[in-house]
N, C-alpha and C positions, 0 to 999 in steps of 0.2 A: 311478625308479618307473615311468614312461612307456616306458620298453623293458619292464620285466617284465612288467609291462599286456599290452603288444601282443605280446611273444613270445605269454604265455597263450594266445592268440587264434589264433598259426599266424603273426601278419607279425613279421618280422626286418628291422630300420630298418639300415640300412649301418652299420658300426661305427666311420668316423670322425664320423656326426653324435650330436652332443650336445644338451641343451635347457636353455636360459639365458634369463635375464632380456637384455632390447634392452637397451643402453647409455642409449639417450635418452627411454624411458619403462617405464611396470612391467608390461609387457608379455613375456613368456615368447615364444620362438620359437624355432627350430633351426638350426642353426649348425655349419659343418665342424669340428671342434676344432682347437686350437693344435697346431702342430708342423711336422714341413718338408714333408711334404707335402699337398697338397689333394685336393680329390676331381677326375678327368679326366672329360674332356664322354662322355655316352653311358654313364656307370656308372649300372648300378639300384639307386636310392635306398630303396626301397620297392616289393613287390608286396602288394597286398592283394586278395584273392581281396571277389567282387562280393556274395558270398554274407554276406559280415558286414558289406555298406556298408545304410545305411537311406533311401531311395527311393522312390516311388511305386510303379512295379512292382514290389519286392518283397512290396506287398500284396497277388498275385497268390499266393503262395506261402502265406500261412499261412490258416485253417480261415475266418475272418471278414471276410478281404479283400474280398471283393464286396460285401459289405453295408456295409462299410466305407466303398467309391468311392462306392457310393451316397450317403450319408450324409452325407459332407462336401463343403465347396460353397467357393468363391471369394469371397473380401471386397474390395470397394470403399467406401472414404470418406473424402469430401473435408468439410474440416472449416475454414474460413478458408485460408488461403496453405498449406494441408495438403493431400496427398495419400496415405493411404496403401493401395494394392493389396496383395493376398493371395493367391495363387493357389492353388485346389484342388488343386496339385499340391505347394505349400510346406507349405497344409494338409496334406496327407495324410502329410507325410514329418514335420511335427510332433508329429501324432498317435501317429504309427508309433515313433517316437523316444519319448517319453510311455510308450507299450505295456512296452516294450521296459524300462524305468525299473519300471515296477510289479508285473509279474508275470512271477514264477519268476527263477532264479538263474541267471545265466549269465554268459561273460565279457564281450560286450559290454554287458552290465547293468554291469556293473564301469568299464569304462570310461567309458561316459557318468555313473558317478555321481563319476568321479575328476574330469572335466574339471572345469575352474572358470574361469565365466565371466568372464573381467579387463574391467573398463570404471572410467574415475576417478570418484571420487565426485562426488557434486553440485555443489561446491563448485568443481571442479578444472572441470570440466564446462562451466559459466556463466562461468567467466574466459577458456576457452578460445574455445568460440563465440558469446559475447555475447548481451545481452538477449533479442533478439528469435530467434536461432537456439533459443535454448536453449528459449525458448516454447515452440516449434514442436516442440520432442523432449518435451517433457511432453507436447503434444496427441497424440505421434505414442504415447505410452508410455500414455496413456489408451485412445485405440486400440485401441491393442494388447492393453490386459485384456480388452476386450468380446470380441475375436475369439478370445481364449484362453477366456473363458467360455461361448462357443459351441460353439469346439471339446470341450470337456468334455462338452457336450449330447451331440453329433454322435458323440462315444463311448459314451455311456453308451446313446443309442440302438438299439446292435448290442450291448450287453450286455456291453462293456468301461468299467467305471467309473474312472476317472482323476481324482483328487484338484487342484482348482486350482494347488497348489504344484506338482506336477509335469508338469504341463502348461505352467506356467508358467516352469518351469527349461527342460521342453523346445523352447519357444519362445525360450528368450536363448539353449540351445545351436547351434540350428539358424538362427536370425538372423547370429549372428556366423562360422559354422563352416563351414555348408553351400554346396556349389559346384555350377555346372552343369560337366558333362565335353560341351562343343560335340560335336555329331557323335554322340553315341548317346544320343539319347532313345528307341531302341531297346530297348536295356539299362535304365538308370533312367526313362524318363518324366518326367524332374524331376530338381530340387534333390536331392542326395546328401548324405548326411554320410558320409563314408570318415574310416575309422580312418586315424592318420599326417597323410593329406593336410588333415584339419582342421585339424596343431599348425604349419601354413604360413602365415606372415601375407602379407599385401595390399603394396603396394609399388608408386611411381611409375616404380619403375627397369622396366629393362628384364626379363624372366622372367630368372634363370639354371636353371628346371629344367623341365621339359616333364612331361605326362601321358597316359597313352591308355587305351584299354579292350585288353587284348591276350587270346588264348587260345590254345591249342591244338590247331588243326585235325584233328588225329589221334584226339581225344579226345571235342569239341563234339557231336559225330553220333551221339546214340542214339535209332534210328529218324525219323532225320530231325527232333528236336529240339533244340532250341540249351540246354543247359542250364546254370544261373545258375552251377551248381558249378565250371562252367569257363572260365569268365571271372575275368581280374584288371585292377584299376587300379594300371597302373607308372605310378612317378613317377622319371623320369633325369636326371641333370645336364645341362642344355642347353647351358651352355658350362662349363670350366674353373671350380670353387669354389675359392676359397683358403684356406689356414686362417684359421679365425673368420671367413669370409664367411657371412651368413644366409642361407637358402632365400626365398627369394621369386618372387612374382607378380603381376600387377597385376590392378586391380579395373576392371572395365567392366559395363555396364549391358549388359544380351542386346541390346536392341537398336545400339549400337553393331557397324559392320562386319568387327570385328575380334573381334569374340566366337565366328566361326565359326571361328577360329581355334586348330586344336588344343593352340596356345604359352598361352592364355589361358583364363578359367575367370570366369565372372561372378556373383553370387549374387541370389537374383531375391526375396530377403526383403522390401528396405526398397527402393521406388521413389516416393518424392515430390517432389513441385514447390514 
């Protein structure tokens, strides 16, 4: 179903990766398929044209964009041993996502309403990170309604009305999904959610796949404007994947030195202390 998704859409995922449940929890990700060969380092895994990723500047593009950046603002609140930061740029791509979910048909409408948020329940939750962690994600998950209930204002402001529950979905998708691409805040301004590149989970190991913003020069330049239409996010094998090796990448904080690093990808949702 996730390939016919994104074909819909114009991207074409490689056709030795497949999407499976992880072995060691219920967690879905992608994975080179079984068989004798793997995927070789430098093969494109994924191109996804810029123009269907959802991002801050692409609020430049559509009729209510500017009223829009006006509109929405940056959240900070610290709440006992809590921290949690929002940034007007996570905002926006929240929002944008939420839009996107409620009006008119389209394919990436389709896709964000197939994604499905995986996180274990309650239960699995508080055995995992114990009393006092677990506090701290209820405080952090209280939080986070007030800034989803704002942001609902901050739409309905510019005369886009957005339902709490979708707002709300667009906040778990965009918490869990959304990446920064280091190096072209040019292009996005922010947090992205890229089709494909969201169904890549986080991982201590080392990356084995790389990304960039690529285009075609011959193309980019009409009258001397860079336009969205011609930019894409590849995603290439960085080294050698084996069969039933998973796609991964690891998770760092922007501010870590290694986040300007175009091998890595950080997401700027959830930063507390």
């Amino acid at each position: 179903m996730w390939r016919q998704i994104l074909q819909r859409m114009g991207i074409v995922p490689h056709p030795k990766l497949v999407r499976r449940l992880k072995p060691d929890k219920p967690v879905h990700g992608l994975f080179c398929c079984p068989g004798r060969y793997g995927i070789e380092a430098g093969e494109v895994l994924c191109s996804v044209p810029c123009c269907l990723c959802v991002a801050p500047n692409i609020s430049n593009h559509i009729h209510y964009g500017p009223a829009l950046m006006r509109a929405v603002s940056s959240h900070s609140t610290t709440e006992g041993m809590v921290r949690v930061e929002y940034s007007r740029e996570s905002a926006l791509t929240t929002v944008l996502c939420a839009i996107h979910m409620s009006h008119g048909p389209s394919d990436l409408r389709e896709y964000l309403e197939w994604i499905v948020v995986e996180r274990p329940d309650d239960i699995s939750m508080n055995h995992a990170l114990g009393t006092e962690l677990y506090g701290h994600l209820r405080t952090i998950e209280r939080i986070n309604a007030e800034i989803i209930t704002q942001l609902c204002v901050d739409a309905r402001s510019v005369g886009v009305p957005i339902s709490i529950e979708t707002m709300k979905r667009a906040h778990a998708i965009c918490s869990s999904r959304c990446v920064d691409v280091p190096t072209h805040a040019d292009i996005f301004g922010g947090p992205a959610l890229v089709p494909f590149v969201d169904l890549i989970n986080h991982s201590s190991e080392d990356p084995n796949i790389t990304v960039a913003v690529e285009s075609f020069p011959f193309l980019h330049c009409e009258q001397n404007q860079m336009l969205l239409e011609h930019f894409y996010v590849t995603v290439r094998a960085e080294s050698g994947i084996h069969p039933e090796e998973e796609l991964h990448y690891q998770y760092l904080e922007p501010t870590d030195r290694q986040s300007t690093n175009p091998l890595f990808w950080a997401s700027r949702f959830h930063m507390f202390d």
